[in-house]
GUPADREN-541975 format. One record per residue (C-alpha): residue in three letters; x, y, z; residue number from 1. Coordinates in Angstrom, 1 decimal, m for minus. Each point is the difference from the previous one (the first is absolute). Example, Ala and Ser with C-alpha at 12.3 -4.5 7.8 and 13.67 -1.06 7.14 Angstrom:
residues 2
SITE  code       X       Y       Z  pos
SITE   ALA    12.3    m4.5     7.8    1
SITE   SER     1.4     3.4    m0.7    2
***
This chain:
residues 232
SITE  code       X       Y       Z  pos
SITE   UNK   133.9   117.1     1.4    1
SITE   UNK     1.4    m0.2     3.6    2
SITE   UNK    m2.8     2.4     1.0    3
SITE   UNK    m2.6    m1.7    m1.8    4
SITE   UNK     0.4    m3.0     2.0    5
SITE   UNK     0.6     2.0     3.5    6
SITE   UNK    m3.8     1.3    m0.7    7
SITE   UNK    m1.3    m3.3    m1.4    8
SITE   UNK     1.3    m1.2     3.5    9
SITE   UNK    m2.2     1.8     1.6   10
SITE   UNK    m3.5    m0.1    m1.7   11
SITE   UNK    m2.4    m1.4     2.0   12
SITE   UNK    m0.7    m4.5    m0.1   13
SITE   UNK    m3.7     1.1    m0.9   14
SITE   UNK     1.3     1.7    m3.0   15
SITE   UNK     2.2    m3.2    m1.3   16
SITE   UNK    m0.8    m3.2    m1.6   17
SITE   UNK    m1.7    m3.5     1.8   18
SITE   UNK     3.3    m1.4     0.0   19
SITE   UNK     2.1     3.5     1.9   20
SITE   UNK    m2.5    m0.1     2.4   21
SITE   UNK    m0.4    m3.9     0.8   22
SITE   UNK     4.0    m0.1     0.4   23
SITE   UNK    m0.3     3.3     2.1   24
SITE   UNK    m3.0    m1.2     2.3   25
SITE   UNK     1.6    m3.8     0.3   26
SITE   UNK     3.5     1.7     0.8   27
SITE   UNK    m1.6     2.3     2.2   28
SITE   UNK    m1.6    m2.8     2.7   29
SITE   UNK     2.7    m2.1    m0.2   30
SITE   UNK     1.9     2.7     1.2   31
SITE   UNK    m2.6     0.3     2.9   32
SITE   UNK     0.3    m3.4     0.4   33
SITE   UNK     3.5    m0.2     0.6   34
SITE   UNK    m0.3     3.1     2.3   35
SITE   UNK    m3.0    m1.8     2.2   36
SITE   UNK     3.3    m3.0     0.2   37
SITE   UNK     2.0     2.6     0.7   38
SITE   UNK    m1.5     1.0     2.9   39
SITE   UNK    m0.8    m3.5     1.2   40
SITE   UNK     3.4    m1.0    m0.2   41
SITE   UNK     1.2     2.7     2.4   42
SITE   UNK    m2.6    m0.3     2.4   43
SITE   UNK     1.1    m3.9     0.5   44
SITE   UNK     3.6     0.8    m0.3   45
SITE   UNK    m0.3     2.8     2.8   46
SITE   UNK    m2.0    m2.4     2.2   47
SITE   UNK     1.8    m3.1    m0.3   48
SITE   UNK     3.3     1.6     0.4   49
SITE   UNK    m1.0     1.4     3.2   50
SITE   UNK     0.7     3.9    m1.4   51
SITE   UNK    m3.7     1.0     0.2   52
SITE   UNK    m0.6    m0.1     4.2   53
SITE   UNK     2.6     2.3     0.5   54
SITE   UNK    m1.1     2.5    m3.1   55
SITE   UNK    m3.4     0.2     1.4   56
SITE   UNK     1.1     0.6     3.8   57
SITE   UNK     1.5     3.2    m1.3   58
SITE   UNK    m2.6     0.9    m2.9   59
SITE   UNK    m2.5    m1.0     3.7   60
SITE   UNK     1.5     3.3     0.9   61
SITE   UNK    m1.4     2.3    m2.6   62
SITE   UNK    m3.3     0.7     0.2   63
SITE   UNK    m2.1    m2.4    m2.2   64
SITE   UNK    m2.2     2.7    m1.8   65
SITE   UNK     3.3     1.5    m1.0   66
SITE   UNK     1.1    m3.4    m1.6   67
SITE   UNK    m3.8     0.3    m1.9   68
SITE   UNK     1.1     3.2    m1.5   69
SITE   UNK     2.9    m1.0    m1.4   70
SITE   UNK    m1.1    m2.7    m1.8   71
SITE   UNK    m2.5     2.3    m2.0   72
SITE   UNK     3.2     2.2    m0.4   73
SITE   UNK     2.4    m2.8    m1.1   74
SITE   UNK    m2.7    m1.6    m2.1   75
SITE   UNK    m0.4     3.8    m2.1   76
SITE   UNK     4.0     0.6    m0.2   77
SITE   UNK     0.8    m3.5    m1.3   78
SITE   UNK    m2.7     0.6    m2.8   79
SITE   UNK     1.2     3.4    m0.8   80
SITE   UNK     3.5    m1.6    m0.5   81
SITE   UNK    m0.8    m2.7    m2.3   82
SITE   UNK    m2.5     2.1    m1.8   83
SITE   UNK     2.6     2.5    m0.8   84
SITE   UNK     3.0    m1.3    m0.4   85
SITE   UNK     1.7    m0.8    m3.9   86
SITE   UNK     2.1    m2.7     1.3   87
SITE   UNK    m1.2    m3.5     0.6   88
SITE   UNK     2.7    m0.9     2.7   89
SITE   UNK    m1.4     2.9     2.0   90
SITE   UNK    m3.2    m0.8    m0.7   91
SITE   UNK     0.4    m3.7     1.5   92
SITE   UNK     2.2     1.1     2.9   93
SITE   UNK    m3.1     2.5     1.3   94
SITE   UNK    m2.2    m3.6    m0.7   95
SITE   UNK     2.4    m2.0     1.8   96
SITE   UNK     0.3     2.8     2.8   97
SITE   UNK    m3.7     0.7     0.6   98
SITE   UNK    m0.6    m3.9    m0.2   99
SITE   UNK     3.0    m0.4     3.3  100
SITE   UNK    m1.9     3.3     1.6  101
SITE   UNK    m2.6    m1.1     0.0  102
SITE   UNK     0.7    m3.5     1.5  103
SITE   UNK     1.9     1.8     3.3  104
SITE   UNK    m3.3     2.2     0.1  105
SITE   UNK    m2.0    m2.6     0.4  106
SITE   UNK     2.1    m1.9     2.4  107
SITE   UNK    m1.5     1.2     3.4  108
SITE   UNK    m3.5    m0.6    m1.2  109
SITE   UNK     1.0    m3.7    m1.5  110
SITE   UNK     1.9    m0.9     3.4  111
SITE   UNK    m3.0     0.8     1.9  112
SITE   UNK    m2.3    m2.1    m1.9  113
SITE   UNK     2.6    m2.8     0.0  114
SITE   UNK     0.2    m0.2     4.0  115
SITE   UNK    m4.0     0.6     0.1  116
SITE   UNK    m2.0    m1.4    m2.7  117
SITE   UNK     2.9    m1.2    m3.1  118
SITE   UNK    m3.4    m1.6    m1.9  119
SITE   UNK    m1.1     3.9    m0.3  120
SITE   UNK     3.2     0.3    m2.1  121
SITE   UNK    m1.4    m2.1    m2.3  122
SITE   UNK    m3.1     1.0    m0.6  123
SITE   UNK     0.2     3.7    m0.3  124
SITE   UNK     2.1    m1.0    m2.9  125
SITE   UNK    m2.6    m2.4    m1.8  126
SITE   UNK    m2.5     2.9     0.9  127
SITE   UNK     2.5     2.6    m1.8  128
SITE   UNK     0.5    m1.7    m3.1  129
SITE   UNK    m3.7    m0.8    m0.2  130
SITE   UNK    m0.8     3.1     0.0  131
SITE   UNK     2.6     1.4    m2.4  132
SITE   UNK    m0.7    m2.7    m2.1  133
SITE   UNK    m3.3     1.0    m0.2  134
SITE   UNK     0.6     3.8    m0.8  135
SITE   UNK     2.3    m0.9    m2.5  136
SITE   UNK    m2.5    m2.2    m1.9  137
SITE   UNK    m2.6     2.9     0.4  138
SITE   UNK     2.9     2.5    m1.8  139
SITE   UNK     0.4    m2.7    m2.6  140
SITE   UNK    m3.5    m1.2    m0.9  141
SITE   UNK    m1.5     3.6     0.0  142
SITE   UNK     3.3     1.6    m1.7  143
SITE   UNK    m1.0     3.2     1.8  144
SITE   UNK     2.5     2.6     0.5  145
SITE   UNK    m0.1     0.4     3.6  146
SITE   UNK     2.4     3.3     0.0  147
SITE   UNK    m2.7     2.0     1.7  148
SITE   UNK     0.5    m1.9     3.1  149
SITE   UNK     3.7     2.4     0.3  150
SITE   UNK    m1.6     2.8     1.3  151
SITE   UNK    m2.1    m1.7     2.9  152
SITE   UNK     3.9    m2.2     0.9  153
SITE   UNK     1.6     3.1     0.4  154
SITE   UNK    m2.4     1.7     2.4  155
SITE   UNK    m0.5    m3.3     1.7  156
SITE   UNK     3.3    m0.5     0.5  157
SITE   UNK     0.4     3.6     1.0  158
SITE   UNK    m2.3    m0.7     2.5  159
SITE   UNK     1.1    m3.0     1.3  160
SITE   UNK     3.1     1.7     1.1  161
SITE   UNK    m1.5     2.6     1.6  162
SITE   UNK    m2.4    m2.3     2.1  163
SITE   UNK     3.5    m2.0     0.9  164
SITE   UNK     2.0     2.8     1.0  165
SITE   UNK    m3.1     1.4     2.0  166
SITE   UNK    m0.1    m3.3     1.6  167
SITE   UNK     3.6     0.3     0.8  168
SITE   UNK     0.0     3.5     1.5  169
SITE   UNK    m2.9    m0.6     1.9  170
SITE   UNK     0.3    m3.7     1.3  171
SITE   UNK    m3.2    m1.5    m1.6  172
SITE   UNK    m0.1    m3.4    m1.5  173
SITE   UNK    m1.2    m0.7    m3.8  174
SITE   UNK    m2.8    m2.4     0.8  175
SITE   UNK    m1.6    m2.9    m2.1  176
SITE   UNK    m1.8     2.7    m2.5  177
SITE   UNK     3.1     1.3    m0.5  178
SITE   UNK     1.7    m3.3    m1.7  179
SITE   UNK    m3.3    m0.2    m2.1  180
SITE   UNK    m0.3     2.7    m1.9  181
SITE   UNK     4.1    m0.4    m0.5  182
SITE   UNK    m0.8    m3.3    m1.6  183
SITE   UNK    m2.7     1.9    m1.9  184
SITE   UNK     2.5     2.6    m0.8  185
SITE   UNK     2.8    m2.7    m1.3  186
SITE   UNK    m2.3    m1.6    m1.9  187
SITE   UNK    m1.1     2.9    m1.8  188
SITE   UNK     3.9     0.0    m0.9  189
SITE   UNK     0.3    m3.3    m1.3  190
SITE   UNK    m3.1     0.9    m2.2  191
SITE   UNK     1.5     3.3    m1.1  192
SITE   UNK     3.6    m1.3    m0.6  193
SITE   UNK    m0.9    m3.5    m1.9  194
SITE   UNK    m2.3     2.7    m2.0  195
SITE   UNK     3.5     1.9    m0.8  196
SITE   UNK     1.7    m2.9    m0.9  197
SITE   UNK    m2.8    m0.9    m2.7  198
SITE   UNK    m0.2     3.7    m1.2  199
SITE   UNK     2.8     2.3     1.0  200
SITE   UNK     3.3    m1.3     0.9  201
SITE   UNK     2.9     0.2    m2.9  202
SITE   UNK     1.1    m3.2    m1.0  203
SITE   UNK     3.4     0.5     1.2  204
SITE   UNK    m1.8     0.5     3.8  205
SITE   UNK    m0.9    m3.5     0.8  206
SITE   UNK     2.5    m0.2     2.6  207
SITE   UNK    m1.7     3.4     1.4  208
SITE   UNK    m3.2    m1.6     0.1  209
SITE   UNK     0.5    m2.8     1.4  210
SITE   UNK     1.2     1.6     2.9  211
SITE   UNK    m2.9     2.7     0.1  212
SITE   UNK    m2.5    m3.1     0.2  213
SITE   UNK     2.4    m2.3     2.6  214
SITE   UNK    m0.3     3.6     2.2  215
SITE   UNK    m3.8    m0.2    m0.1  216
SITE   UNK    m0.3    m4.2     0.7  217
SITE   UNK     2.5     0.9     2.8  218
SITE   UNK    m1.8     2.9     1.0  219
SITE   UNK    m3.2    m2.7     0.4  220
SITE   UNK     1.6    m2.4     1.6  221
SITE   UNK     1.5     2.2     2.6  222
SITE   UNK    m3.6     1.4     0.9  223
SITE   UNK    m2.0    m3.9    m0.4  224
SITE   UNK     2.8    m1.4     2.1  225
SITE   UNK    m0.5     3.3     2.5  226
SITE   UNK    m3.7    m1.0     0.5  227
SITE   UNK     0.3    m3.5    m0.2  228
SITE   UNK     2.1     0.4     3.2  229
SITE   UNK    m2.4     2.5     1.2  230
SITE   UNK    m2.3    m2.4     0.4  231
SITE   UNK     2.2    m2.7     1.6  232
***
């Protein structure tokens, strides 16, 4: 009996009743929900206690296509975590750590805009959550199973890292087309991870998923807040 239930665990929401999936799906993005608070929550915490100036000075140091790299890296560990882990405190402490990551990663970038341009802030988010509000509706209304776009994230995130390092080792910057076709690139993730979430995740992986698709909207908003300020 106790092994029937460990497989019925993980079958597939596609393969479940309305009611499995519509409790998996709304659990699911409030989850995301809650992680997008998360984040916001430590960005004003670290900047109204005064923590953040001295954070960036040092992460000033390291070289800022370095700090590009590991957020891809921190984004695919954090997934793999929650993804494979049995227990749900484990799988909520690699949310909770990813979402506090995450908000330090994005800390020199944020303190920038805020002594240049703070309205930028703003905007690159109502731009990122237009625009995966959009591919998510385009997931739902077509139902597709979007699974084909793994093959084309992995090499493009392959070779993303490759073009950063290069840029690294040989000292060039990573211009405006650059931050373009990474905003391309993340939204093809949103598309393909809201796809998994309708299709493929187990229902016991909501927690999982929620953080695979807050890596993709962070991802976005990272690269529309990068060429917003670009621009500036």
């Amino acid at each position: 009996m106790q092994h029937a239930q460990a497989v019925a665990t993980h079958r597939p929401v596609a393969s479940l009743g309305t009611d499995s999936r519509a409790r998996f799906i709304s659990r699911t993005y409030a989850h995301v929900a809650m992680a997008i608070l998360g984040f916001t929550v430590v960005e004003s915490y670290l900047f109204s206690s005064g923590i953040a100036e001295p954070i960036v000075v040092r992460m000033l140091s390291v070289p800022w296509l370095l700090i590009l790299g590991a957020f891809m890296l921190v984004s695919w560990l954090a997934t793999h975590v929650a993804l494979n882990v049995e227990s749900k405190p484990l799988q909520y402490a690699a949310l909770a750590g990813f979402v506090v990551t995450e908000a330090i990663l994005f800390l020199p970038m944020l303190y920038l805009a805020v002594i240049t341009e703070p309205a930028v802030i703003e905007s690159a988010a109502a731009v990122t959550l237009l625009g995966a509000g959009g591919l998510t509706a385009v997931a739902f209304v077509t139902k597709r199973d979007f699974s084909f776009l793994r093959g084309i994230l992995v090499w493009g995130g392959i070779l993303a890292l490759v073009a950063i390092a290069a840029a690294v080792l040989f000292g060039f910057e990573m211009g405006t087309w650059f931050s373009v076709a990474m905003i391309g690139f993340a939204g093809a993730a949103v598309l393909y991870d809201t796809s998994n979430i309708l299709h493929h995740y187990p229902e016991d992986r909501y927690v999982a998923a929620a953080l695979a698709l807050f890596a993709s909207i962070a991802l976005m908003f990272w690269y529309i807040l990068r060429l917003f300020m670009s621009r500036e």
